[in-house]
C-alpha positions as a printed NumPy array, in Angstrom:
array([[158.238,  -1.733, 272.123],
       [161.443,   0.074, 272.011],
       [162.504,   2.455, 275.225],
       [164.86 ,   4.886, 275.069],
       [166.825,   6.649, 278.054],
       [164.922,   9.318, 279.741],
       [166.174,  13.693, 279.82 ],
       [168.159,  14.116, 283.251],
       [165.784,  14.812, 285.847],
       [167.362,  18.316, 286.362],
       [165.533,  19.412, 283.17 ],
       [162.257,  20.634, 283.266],
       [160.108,  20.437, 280.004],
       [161.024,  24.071, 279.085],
       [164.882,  23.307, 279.324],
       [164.418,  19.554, 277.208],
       [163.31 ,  21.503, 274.486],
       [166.019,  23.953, 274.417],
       [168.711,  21.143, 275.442],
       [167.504,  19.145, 272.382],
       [167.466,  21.77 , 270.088],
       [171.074,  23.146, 271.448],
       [172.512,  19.695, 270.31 ],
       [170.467,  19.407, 266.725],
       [171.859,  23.141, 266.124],
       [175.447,  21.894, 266.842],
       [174.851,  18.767, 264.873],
       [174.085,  21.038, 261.991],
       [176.442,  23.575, 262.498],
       [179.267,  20.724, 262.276],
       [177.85 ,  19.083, 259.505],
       [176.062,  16.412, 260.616],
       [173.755,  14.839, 258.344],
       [171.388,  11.677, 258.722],
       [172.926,   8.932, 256.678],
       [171.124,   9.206, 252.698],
       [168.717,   6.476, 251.706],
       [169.634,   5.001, 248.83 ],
       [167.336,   4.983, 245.733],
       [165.763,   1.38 , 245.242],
       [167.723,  -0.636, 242.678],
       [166.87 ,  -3.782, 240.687],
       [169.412,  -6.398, 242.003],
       [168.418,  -9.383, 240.231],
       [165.575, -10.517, 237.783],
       [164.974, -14.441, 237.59 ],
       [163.025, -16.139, 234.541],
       [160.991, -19.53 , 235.086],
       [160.698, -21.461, 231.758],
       [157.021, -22.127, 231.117],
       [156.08 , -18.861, 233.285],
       [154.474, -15.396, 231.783],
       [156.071, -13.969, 234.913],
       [159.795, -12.7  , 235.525],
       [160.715, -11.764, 239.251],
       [162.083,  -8.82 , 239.684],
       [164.19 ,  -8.093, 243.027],
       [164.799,  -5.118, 244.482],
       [166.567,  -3.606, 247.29 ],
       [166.62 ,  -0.342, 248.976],
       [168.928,   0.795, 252.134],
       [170.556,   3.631, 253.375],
       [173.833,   2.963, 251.497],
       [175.004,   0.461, 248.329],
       [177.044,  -1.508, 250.761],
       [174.183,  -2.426, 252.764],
       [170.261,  -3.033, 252.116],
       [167.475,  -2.27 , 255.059],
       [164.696,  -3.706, 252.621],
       [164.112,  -7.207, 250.06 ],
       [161.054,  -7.099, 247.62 ],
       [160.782,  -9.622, 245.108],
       [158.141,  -8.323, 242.424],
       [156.406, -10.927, 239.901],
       [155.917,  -9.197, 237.159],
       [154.06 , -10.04 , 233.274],
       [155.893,  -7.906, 230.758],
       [153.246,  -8.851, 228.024],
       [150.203,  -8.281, 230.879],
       [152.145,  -5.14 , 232.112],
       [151.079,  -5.879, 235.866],
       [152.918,  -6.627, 239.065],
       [152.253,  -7.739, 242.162],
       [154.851,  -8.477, 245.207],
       [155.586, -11.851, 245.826],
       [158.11 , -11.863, 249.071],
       [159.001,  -8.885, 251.263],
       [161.792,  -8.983, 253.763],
       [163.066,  -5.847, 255.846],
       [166.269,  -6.403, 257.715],
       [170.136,  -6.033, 257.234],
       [171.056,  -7.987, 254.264],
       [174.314,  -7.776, 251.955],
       [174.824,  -6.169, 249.102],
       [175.648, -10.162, 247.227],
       [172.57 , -11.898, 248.248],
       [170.882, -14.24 , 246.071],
       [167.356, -15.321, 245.585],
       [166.113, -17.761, 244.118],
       [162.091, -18.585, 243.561],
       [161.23 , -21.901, 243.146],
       [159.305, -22.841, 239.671],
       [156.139, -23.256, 241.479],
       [156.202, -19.913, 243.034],
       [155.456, -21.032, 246.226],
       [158.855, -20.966, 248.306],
       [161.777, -18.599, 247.99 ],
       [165.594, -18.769, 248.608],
       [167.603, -16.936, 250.266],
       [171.38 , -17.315, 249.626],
       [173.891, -14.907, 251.845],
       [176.362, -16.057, 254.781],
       [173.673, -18.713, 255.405],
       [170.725, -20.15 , 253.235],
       [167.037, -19.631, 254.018],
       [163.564, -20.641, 252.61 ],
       [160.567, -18.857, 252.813],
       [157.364, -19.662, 252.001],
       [155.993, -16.708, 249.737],
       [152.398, -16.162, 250.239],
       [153.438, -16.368, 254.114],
       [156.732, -15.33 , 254.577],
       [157.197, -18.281, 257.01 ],
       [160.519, -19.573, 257.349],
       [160.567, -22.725, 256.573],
       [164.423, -24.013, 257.124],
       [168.043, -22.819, 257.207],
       [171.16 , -23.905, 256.198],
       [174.69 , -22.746, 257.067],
       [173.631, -21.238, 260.355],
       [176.265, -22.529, 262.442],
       [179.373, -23.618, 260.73 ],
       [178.107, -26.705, 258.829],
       [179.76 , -25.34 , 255.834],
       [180.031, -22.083, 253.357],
       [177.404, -21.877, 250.733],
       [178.831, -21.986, 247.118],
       [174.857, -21.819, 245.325],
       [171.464, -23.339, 245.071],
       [169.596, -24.208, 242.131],
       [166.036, -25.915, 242.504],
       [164.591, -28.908, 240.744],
       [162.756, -28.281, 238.029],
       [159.712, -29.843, 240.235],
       [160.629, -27.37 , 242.784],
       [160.687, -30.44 , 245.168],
       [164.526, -30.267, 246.226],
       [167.098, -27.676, 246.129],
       [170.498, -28.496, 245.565],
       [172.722, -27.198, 247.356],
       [176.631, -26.705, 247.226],
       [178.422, -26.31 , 250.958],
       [182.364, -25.725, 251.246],
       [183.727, -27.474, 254.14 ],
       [186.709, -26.433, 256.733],
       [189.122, -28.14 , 254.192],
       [188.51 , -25.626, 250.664],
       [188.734, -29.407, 248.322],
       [186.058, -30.605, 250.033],
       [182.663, -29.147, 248.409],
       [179.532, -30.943, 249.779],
       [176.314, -31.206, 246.971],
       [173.681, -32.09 , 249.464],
       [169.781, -32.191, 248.55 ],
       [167.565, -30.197, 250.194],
       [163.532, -30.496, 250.659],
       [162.116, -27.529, 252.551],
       [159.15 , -27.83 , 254.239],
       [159.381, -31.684, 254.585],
       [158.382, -33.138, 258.024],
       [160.949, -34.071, 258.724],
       [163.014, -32.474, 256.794],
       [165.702, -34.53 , 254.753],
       [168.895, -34.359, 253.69 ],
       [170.871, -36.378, 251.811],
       [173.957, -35.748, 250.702],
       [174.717, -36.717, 247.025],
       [178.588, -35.963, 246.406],
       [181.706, -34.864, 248.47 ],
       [183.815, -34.625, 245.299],
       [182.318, -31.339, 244.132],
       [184.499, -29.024, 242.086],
       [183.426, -25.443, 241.676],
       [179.267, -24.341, 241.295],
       [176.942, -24.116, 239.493],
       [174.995, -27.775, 239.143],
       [172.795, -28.326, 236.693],
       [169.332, -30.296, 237.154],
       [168.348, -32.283, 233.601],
       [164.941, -31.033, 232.814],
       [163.008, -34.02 , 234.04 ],
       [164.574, -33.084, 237.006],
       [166.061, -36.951, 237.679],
       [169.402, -36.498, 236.785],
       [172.179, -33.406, 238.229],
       [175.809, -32.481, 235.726],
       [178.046, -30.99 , 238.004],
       [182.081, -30.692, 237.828],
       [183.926, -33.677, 240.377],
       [187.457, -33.778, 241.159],
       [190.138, -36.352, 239.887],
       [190.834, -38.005, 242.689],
       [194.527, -37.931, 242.905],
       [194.785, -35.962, 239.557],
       [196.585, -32.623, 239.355],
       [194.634, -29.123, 241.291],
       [193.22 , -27.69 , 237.44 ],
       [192.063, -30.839, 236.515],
       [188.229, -32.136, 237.223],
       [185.442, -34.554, 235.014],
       [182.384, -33.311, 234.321],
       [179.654, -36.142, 235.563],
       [176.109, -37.344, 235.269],
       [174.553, -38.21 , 238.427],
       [171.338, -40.617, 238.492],
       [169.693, -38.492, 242.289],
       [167.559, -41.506, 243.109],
       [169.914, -44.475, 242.838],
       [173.703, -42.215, 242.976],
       [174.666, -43.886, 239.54 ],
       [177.644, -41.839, 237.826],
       [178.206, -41.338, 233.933],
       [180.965, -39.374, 232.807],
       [180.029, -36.507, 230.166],
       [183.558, -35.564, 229.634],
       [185.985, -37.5  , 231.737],
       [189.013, -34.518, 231.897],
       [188.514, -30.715, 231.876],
       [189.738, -27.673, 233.335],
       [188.563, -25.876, 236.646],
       [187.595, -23.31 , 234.405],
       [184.921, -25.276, 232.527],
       [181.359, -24.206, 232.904],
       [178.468, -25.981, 231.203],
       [175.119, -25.484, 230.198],
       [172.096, -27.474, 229.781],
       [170.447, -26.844, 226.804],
       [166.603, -26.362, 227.62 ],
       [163.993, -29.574, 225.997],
       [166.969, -31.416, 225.152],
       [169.655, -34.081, 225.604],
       [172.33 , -31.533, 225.011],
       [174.541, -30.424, 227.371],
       [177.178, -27.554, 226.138],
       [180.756, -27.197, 228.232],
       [183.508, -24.565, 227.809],
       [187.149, -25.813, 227.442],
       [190.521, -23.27 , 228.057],
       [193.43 , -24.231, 226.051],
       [197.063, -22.64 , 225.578],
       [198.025, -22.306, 221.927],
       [201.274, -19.844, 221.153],
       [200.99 , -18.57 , 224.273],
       [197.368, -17.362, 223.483],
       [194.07 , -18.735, 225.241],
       [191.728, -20.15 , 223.063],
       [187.958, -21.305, 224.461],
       [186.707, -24.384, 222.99 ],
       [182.77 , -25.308, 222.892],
       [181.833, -28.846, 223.698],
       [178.419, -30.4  , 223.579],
       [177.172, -33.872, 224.14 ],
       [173.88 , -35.454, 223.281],
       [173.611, -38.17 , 226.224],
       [172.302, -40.37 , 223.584],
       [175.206, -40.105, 221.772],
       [178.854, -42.122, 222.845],
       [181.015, -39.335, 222.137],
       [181.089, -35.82 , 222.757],
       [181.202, -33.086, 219.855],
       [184.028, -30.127, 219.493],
       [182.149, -26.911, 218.311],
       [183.399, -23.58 , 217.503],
       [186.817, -22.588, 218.927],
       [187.013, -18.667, 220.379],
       [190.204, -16.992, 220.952],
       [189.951, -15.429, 224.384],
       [188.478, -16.517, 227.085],
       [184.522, -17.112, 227.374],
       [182.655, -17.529, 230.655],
       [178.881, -18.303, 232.337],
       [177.336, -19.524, 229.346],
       [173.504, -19.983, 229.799],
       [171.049, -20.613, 227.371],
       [168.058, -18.633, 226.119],
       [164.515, -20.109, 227.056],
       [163.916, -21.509, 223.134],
       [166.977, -22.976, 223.253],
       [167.639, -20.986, 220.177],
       [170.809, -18.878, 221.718],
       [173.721, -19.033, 224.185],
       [174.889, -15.612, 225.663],
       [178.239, -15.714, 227.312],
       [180.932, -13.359, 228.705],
       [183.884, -12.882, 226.529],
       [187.216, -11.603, 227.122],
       [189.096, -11.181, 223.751],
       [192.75 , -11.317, 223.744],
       [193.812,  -8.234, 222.216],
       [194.824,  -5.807, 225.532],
       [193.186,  -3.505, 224.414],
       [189.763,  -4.581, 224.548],
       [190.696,  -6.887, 227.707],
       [191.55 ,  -3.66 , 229.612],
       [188.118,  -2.675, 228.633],
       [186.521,  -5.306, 230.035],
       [184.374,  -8.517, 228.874],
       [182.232,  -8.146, 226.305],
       [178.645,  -9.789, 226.483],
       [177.821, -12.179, 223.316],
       [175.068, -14.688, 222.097],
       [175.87 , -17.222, 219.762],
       [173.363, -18.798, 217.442],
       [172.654, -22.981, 218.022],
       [173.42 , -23.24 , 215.258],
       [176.752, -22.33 , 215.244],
       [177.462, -24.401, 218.32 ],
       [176.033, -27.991, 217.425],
       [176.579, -27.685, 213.956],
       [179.407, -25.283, 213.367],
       [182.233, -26.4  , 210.438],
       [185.871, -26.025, 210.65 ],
       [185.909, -23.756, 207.659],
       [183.787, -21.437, 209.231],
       [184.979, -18.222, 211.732],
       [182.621, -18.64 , 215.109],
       [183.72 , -14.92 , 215.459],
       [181.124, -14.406, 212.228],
       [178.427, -15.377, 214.161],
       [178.713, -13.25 , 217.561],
       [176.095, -10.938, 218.375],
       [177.242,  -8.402, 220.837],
       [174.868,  -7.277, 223.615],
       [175.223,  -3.612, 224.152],
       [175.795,  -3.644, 227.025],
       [178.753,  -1.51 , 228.362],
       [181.631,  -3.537, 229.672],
       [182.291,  -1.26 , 232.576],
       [179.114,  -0.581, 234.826],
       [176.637,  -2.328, 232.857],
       [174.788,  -5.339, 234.174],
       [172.401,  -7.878, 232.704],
       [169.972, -10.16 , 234.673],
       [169.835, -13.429, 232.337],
       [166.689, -13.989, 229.85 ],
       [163.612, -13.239, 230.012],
       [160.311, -15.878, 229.037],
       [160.345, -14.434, 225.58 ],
       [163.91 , -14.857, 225.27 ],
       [165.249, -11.68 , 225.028],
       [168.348, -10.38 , 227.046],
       [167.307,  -8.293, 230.141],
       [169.868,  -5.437, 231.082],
       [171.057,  -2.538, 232.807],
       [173.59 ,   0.418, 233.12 ],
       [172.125,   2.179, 236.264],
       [169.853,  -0.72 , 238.081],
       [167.076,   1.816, 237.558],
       [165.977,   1.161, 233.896],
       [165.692,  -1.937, 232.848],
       [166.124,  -2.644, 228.579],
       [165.834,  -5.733, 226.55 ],
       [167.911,  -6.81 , 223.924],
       [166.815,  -9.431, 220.807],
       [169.214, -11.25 , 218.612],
       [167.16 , -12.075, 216.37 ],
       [165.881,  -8.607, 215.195],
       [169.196,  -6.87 , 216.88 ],
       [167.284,  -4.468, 218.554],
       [167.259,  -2.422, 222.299],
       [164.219,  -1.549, 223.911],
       [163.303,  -0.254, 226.723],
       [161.257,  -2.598, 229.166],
       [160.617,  -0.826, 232.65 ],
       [161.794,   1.857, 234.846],
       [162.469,   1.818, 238.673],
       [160.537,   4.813, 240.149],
       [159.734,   5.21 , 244.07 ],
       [160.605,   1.783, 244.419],
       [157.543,   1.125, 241.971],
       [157.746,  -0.311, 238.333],
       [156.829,   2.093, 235.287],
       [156.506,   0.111, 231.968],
       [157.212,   1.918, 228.471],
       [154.594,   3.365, 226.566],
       [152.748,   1.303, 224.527]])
């Protein structure tokens, strides 16, 4: 139970109340006010694939820079129902992750350390990071939800440990499965046997890595693409083989983005459709069907705006033609470039999104259409009308 210190013993009852109220009238009079609580906001929204559920967090605290209170919601957009899956109340930054395992039964928790919860409990059941063993870089669990992978920078900023994590395990393992980590994210293959992740060159030049396969029972290596830039991010295209990278190159002193996939059955990787500008975090949609990214165009102009958020077809990625202008194909999200925020895909592969962290819209490329999906109000979700 909290105490707190006692009135001087000089007051009697009579003069408490007046002494009190003396200093809440000064407090007024010099404008004093209790610091605002700040309306709830959705801060992230996480799809499973193969789950009628999205999860929906959302924080609330008495400023933006800081959050008192953690709710993660799972919520059916078809259904129209939620229910809260995890709860946490304490002092949390404004840039921490979760992540819910695809069985729904454990929770991550990524800020200056990493935690797992169990849900249905909110028992802890291990940390990370704690003391010193390393910075976290990201998580991303197996598609069995059976490890989590998870990237740790160590004192020397080269030296990026992917270690495997299984919480809950008595006792708990971990094994580390590289030290030659480049940058996050890592991507599990959907059987959840195999991890793509970007290595270093060893003794190759700083903007230089490889983009590997590695085998997590036995440690076996293949080499997707043996030389790419620090830049590169990939993406694992969902039911598939296919794994799609991004490439920077320098032509007349413009930036050009090159797509690059590679069916692991095949020898040789395939160049797609080349982008002037530069194109970052591309992830694909649920179906498989789409691949939003962020693009930066070069004309000033629009980069002073700010990056513009895109899907591209499959189509036009794994079987685009040199005669053909990728730029033909872009679908722009409407989302706006300054303030506006989207979440990632939802289960029916539409594009969740934001320009307030109140209202929440969806976007579909195939139809081209907005709509609106659900509203933050009292902290509580309000769904459109049918």
């Amino acid at each position: 139970m909290a105490t707190y210190p006692a009135l001087p013993d000089c007051l009697n009852s009579g003069e408490a109340v007046t002494w009190v109220a003396a200093i809440l009238i000064t407090c007024a009079s010099l404008g004093c006010r209790p610091p605002a609580q700040a309306a709830p906001r959705v801060h992230q929204i996480q799809s499973v694939p193969g789950s009628s559920e999205t999860f929906v967090t959302i924080m609330q605290g008495s400023e933006p820079r800081e959050a008192r209170h953690l709710e993660v919601l799972a919520v059916d957009f078809s259904a129209r129902t939620s229910r809260r899956l995890f709860a946490l109340g304490e002092s949390l930054s404004p840039g921490i992750t979760t992540m819910v395992a695809p069985d729904r039964q454990r929770i991550v928790l990524e800020d200056v350390d990493i935690r797992v919860f169990e849900t249905n409990t909110g028992r802890l059941l291990g940390s990370l990071a704690e003391d010193g063993e390393g910075l976290p870089l990201g998580t991303a669990w197996s598609p069995d939800s059976r490890y989590l992978a998870v990237a740790l920078m160590q004192d020397d900023p080269h030296v990026i440990w992917l270690e495997l994590w299984s919480p809950g395990a008595e006792p708990m393992p971990t094994g580390i499965v590289a030290k030659d980590l480049r940058t996050f994210p890592v991507l599990w293959s959907p059987d959840g046997s195999r991890l793509v992740f970007l290595a270093w060159v060893l003794g190759g030049p700083e903007n230089v890595g490889r983009l590997v396969l590695q085998d997590v029972r036995s440690g076996q290596r293949a080499e997707v693409a043996p030389r790419v830039d620090i830049h590169t991010a990939a993406a694992w295209r969902p039911g598939s083989h296919t794994i799609v990278w991004t490439q920077e190159r320098e032509r007349k002193s413009n930036r050009v983005t090159e797509f690059w996939a590679r069916d692991l059955e095949a020898p040789e990787p395939r160049l797609g459709p080349q982008i002037p500008g530069v194109v970052g975090s591309p992830f694909w949609s649920p179906d498989g069907k789409w691949l939003a990214f962020s693009w930066l165009p070069p004309v000033r102009q629009q980069a002073a705006a700010g990056k513009i958020r895109c899907v591209l077809p499959a189509t036009s990625i794994l079987q685009s033609k040199e005669s053909e202008d990728p730029r033909d194909s872009i679908v722009r999200v409407p989302i706006a470039p300054r303030g506006g925020l989207w979440y990632g895909w939802s289960g029916s592969s539409e594009l969740l999104f934001t320009e307030d962290r109140q209202v929440v819209k969806a976007f579909n490329p195939e139809t081209r259409k907005t709509r609106f999906v659900f509203a933050l109000t009292d902290g509580k979700i309000t769904f459109s009308p049918r």
